[in-house]
N, C-alpha and C positions, 0 to 999 in steps of 0.2 A: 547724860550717858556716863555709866563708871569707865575709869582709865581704860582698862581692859573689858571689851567686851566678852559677854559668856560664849565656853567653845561649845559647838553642837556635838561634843564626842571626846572620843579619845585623844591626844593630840595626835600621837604616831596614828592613828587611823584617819583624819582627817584628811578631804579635798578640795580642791577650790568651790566649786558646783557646791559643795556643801557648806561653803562659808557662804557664798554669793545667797544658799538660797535662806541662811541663817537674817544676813544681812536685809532682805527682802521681809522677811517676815517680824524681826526685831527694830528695823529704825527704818521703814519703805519710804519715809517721805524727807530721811536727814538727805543732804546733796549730794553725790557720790563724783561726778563725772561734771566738768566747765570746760568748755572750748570758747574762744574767740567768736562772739557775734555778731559784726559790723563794730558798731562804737564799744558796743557791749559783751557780756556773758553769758551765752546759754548753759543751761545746768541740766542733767537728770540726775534723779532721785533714787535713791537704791531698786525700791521698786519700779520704775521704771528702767532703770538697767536689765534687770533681769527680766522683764517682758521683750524688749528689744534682743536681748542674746537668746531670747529662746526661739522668737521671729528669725534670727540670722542663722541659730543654728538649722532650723529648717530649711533654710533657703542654701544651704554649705551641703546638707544631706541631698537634696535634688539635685545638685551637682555632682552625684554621687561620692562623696567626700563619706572615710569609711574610719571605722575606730583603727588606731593607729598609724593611719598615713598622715605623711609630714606634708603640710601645707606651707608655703612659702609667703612671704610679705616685704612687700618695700612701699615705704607710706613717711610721711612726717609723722608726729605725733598730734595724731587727729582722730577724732572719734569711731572713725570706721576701723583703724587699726586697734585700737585699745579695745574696740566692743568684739571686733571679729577674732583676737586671738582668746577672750572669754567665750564667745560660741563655740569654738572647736576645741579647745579642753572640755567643753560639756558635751559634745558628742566622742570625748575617747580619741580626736585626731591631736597631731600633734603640728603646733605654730611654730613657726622657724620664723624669723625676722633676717633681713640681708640689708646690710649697712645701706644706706643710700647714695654712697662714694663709690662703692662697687663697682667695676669693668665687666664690659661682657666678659669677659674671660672668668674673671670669679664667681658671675652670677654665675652659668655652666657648669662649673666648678662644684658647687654646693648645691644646684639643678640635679645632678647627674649624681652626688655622693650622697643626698637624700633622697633619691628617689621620688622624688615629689612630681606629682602630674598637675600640680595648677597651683597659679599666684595669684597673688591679691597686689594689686602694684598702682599708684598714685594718678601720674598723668602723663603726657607726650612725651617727657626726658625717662622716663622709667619703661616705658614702654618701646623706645628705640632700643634702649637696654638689653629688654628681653628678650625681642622677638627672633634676634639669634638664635639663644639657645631651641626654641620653638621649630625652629627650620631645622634644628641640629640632631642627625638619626641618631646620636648614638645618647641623647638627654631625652628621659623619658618623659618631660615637661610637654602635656598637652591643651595647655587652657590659660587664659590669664584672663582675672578680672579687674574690669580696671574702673577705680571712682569716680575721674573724673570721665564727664562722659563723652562733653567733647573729643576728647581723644583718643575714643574707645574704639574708633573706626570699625572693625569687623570684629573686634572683642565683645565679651562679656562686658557685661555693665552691674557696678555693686548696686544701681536702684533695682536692674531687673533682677539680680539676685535675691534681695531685701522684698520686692513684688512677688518671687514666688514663693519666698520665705512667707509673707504674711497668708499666702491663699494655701501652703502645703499644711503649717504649723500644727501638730496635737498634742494637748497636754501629756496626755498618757503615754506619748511617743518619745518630749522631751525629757519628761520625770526617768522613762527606763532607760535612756539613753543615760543622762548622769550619772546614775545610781549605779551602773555597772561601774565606773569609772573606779578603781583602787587606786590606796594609797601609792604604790610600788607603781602606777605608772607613769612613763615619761610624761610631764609636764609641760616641758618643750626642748627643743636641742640649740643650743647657741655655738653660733661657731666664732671662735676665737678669731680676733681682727687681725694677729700675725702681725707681729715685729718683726722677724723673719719666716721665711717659710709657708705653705700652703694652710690657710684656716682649719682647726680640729674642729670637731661637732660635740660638744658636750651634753651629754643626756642627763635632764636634771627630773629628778623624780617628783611630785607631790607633797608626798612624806620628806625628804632633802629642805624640802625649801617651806615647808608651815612648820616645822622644826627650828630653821636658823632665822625664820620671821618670829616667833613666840619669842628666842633666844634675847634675839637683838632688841626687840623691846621692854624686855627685865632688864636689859642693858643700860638703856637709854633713857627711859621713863618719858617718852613722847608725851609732852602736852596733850590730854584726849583732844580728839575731833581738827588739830593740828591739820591744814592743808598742807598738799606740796605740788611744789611747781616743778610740773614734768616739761623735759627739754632735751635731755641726751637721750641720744638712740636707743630704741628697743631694743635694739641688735647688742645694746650692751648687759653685762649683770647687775650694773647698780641700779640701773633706770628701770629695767626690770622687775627688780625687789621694793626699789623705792615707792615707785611710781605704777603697779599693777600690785603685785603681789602684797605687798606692807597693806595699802590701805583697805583690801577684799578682809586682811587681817584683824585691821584694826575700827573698820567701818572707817575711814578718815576721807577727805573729798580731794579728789585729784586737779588739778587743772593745768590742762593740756597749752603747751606755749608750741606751738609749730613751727615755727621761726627763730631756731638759736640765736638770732641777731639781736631780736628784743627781750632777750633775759633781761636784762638790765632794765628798759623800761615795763618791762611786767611785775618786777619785783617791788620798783618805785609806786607801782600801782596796789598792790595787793599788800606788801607789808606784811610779807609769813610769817610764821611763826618758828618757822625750822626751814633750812636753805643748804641741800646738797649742792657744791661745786668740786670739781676735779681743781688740782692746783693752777694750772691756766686761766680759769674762770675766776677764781681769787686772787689771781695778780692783774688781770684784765680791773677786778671791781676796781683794785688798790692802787694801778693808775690814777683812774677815773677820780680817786678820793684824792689822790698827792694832788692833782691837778688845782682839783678845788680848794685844797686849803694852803697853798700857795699862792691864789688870787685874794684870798683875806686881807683887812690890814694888818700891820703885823704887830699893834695891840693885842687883836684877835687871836694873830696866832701862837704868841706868847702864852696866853689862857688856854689854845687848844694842848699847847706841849706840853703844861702844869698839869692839865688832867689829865694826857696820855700819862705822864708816871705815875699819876697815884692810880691810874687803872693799871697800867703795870704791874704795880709794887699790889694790889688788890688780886688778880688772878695769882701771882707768885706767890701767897701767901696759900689759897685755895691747890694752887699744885701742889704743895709743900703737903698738902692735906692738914693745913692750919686753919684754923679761925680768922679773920683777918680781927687785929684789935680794934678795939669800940670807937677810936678814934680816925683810924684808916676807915672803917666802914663806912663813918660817919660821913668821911670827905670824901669818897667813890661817891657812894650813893647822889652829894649833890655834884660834884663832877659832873655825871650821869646825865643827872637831870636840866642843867645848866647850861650844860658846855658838849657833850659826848652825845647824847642822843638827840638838840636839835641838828647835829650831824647827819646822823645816821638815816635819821626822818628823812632828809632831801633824797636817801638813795635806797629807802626801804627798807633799811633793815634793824632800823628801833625794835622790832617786836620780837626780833629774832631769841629763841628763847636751844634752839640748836641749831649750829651752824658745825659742819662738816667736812671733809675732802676723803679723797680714794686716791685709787687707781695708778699713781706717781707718789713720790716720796715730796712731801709737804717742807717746801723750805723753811726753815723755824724760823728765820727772819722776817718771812712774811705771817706767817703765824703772830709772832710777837707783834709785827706794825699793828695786827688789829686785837692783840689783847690790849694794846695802848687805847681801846675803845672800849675796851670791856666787852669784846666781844671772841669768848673762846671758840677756834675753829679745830673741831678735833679731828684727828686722823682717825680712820679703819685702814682694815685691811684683810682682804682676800684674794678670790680665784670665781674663775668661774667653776674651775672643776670644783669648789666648795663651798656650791650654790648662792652665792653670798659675801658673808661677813664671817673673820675667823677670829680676829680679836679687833677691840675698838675700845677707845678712850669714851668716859663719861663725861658728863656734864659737871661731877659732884668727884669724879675719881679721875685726873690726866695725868698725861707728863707732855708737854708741850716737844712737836721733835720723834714721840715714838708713834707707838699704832696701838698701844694699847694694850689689855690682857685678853684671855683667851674667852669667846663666847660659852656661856653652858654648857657643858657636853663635849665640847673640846679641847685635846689635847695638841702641845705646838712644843718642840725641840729641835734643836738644831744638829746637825750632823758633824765630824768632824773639821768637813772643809767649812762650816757655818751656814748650808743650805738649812733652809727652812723646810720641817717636817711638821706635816700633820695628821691626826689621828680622828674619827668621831662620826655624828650619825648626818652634818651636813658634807661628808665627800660623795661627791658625783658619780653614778653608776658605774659611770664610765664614757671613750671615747665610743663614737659613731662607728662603724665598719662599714662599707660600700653595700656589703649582701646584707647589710640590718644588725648584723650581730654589733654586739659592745666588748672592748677593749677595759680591763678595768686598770684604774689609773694608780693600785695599788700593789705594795708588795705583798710578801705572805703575813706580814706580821699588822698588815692592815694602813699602814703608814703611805700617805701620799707625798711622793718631795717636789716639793713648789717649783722648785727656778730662783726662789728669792735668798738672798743673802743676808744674814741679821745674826742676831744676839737679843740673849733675854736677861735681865737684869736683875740684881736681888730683890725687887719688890714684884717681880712678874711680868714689867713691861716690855714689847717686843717692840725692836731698834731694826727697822730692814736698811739696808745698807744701799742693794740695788737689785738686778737680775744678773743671776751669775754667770750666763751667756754673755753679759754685755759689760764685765769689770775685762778692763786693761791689763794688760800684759806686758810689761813694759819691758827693753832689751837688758835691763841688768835683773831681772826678774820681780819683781817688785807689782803686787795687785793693787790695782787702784779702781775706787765704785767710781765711776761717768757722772752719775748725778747726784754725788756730793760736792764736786766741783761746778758743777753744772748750777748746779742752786747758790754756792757762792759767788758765781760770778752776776748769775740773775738777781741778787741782793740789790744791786743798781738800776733804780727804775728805766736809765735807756736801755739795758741790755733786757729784751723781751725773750728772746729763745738763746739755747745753747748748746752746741755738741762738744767736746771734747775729743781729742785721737793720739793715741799713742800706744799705740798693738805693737809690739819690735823695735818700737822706737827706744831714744834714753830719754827725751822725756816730750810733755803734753804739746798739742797744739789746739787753740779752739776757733769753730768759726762761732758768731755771735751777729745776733739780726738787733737789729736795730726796734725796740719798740715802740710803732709811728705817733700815737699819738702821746706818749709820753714824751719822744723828742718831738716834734711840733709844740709843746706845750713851755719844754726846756729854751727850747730857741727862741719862743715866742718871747719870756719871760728876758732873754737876753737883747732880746734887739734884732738876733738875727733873722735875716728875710732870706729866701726861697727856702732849696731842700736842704733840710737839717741834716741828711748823712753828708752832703757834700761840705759841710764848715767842719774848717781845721777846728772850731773849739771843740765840736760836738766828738772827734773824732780824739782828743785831746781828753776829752772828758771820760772818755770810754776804757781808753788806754790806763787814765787813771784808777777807775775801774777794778780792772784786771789785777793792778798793782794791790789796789787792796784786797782785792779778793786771794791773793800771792800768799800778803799777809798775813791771814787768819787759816792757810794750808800749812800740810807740811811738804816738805821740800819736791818728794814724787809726786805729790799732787799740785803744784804749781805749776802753771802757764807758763811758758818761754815766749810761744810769738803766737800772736792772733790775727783772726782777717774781720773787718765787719762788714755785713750783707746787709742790703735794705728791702729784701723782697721777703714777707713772711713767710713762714712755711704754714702750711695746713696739710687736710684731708684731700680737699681735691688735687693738689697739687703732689700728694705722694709722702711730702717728709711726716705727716705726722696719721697715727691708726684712728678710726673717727672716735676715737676719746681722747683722742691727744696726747697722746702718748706718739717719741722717736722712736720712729721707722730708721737706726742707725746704719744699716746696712744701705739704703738707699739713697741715703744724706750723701755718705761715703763716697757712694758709687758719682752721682749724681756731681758732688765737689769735689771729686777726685784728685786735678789736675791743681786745685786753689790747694788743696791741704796738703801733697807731694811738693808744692813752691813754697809752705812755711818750714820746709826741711831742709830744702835743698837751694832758695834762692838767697 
């Protein structure tokens, strides 16, 4: 297969239905779709894809599911979800995905502001969920199907759906259903996971999104036929793009990890070729990795730190947009082969050939620990309001630390306060409005302003700084970005998360969690027995930490006193958006009384 498969049209005219049905008839038996089969992987084949979504889409229409209504989903990522949000963009409805952390309260919430009369929901824990809003007169939500079937009590069931999908289904019913489907229609609405404040609905067009898919892959130069391992929520934009929309693009084979727990061991399994993580997911791996090359002898690990700098000094040359010389080449290359990738082997990611993050600002130090591997993790960056990707580093073009230049088609400048603006044909219709209508997210002059805060540099690269809602204000006036400090202090493999706080204050306080198994590994390495938060060294070491992280700030962004916690935060628990991103506002709330006592105790 060439890199880029042939488009069936125009690009701006193109839609999914019509790649899927490109896909079908150009490569019907490459693999498209693997999920988890007992020990093993079941797989279908393009062609077989697109006979089952045309089965599903049948069986969505007997439901009376109609062109444009917003259908709802709360699933892992499992084949019913991935196949059923491609049958109803081929009938013209529109797929909404809802976080799976979701509260009755927000499912209602996005129930009632799309309109949507039926869901498609997993099992017994999503179905206690829903059935709320179902009772609820004033959520027009009248139906829920649910997969698993055990638990489908007096519900629908996705087999009896799929059953009357295969006895309704006609070709000539599915082909006109498609075919109507235009570029300019909604695609689907994502609603934004909120940092603060109630979830927006973002309406992402057809044309928005096989636009900044085309873009991003002149971008990037994917490896053809490159799998990817899907794992973050539907309900987000990158998982989205990555992991549904990118591969209908590129013909490439998905496979589906349902269980974010075993990323780690599905990657040691497969060995891909290209590896999206948000920066949590890349400090989780780079744990895992200090761990293991600290159990080395320390021969061994002598020889692993010789070849972290000549991988070092080997990407630093490639950023520089140099050649590296004949003789650095020469000793990367066996580094590499020697020393760096039976590493990498033990944790799957020898074959990595792009390796990624989003979503937060990538700390360069951990960036750096793994170019010490030769392994470049480049930053993107976007929005959901901008379907996508707005600018992103290459593989062959970076700056280690920024996000890159601007996609195709896109224009990016800053405002005077340093908010990020952008301009081009992947901004978002616009927001949802309760009666249907759409909000557009632009001014007159076409320009959409992010939230984020950054700078673009003489060779073009954008520098985001933070969200501009969320920079400190500190009592002598003085702005300081949260997750510049925030990421220096996480430079310490025990400090796992981090808030900083200093709104009116004169200056910062942070709290700082403890990352378990890092310190379990620390204390083990020392001698110390029981829990690692509770040793004075651990706690000794942490403080040292901070000092250094003091440091390498400058003076308003220095730490004065800190607390550490050893309970993580996450999604279910509230502190973090299910991408992982700080929920500041509810950390805040939530430690109130701890971070009012580093001011005043």
């Amino acid at each position: 297969m060439n890199r880029s498969p042939r488009l069936p049209g125009d690009p701006a005219e193109l839609t999914f239905p019509a790649l899927l049905l490109r896909n079908a008839e150009d490569h019907p038996d490459l693999p498209a779709l693997s999920w988890r089969s007992g020990a093993g992987w079941a797989t279908l084949t393009w062609g077989e894809v697109r006979r089952d979504v045309a089965v599903l889409a049948a069986g969505y229409a007997a439901l009376g599911v109609r062109r444009g209504e917003h259908v709802l989903m709360m699933m892992a990522n499992r084949p019913e979800h991935w196949l059923s949000d491609l049958a109803l963009v081929h009938l013209g409805a529109v797929p909404v995905t809802v976080y799976g952390t979701s509260a009755p309260e927000q499912i209602a919430h996005i129930a009632r502001h799309s309109r949507a009369r039926l869901a498609v929901v997993e099992g017994a824990r999503e179905v206690a969920r829903w059935e709320p809003a179902l009772a609820d007169a004033e959520v027009p939500l009248e139906r829920l199907v649910v997969v698993e079937e055990a638990a489908a009590g007096e519900h629908g069931t996705y087999a009896a759906l799929r059953a009357s999908g295969a006895r309704a289904h006609r070709a000539d019913a599915f082909d006109k259903a498609w075919r109507e489907v235009r570029p300019t229609d909604p695609l689907t609405v994502v609603y934004t996971s909120g940092t603060t404040g109630a979830p927006k609905g973002v309406r992402l067009t057809h044309r928005g999104v096989v636009l900044n898919g085309i873009a991003l892959d002149e971008a990037i130069g994917f490896p053809p036929g490159a799998a990817h391992l899907c794992y973050l929520p539907f309900a987000h934009i990158a998982e989205r793009v990555l992991g549904m929309y990118l591969p209908q693009l590129r013909v490439a084979p998905v496979h589906l990890c349902a269980d974010p727990a075993r990323v780690a061991a599905t990657v040691a399994e497969l060995r891909p070729q290209q590896f999206f993580g948000v920066p949590r997911v890349w400090e989780k791996f780079a744990t895992a990795f200090r761990a293991g090359l600290a159990a080395l002898p320390e021969e061994r690990r002598r020889a692993v730190e010789a070849a972290n700098e000549t991988a070092r000094a080997h990407v630093a040359c490639r950023e520089r947009g140099e050649d590296p010389p004949a003789d650095l080449d020469a000793a990367f290359r066996t580094a590499k082969a020697e020393v760096l990738d039976p590493l990498l082997r033990r944790v799957g990611l020898d074959r990595v050939l792009w390796a990624a993050s989003a979503a937060a600002p990538m700390p360069v130090a951990l960036a750096r620990f793994w170019a010490g591997f030769g392994l470049v993790v480049v930053d993107a960056w976007g929005l959901t309001e901008t379907s996508g990707v707005v600018t992103t580093n290459g593989p062959q073009a970076f700056r280690l630390g920024s996000v890159g230049k601007p996609l195709r088609g896109m224009e990016v400048r800053t405002a005077d306060d340093g908010e990020i603006l952008v301009r081009g044909p992947y901004v978002c219709e616009g927001y949802l409005r309760a009666d249907g209508g759409v909000d557009d997210v632009r001014d007159a002059e076409g320009w959409f302003a992010t939230g984020d805060v950054g700078r673009l540099d003489e060779d073009g690269y954008l520098w985001v700084t933070d969200r501009k809602k969320e920079l400190i204000v500190t009592s002598t006036g003085k702005n300081v970005a949260p997750a510049v400090v925030e990421n220096a202090l996480k430079e310490h493999p025990l400090i796992g998360q981090a808030l900083v706080h200093g709104d009116g204050h004169s200056y910062l306080v942070a709290l700082l969690v403890l990352d378990p198994d890092a310190a379990a590994a620390w204390a083990a390495a020392r001698g110390i027995e029981g829990d690692p938060a509770a040793a004075a060294e651990v706690r000794r070491e942490v403080a040292r930490a901070v000092e250094e992280a003091n440091a390498r700030l400058n003076r308003t962004e220095q730490v004065k006193r800190h607390l550490l916690l050893t309970e993580e935060w996450g999604p279910e628990t509230g502190e973090l958006t299910p991408s992982l991103k700080l929920r500041r506002r509810v950390i805040r709330e939530k430690y109130q009384d701890l971070i009012e006592s580093l001011y005043t105790g």
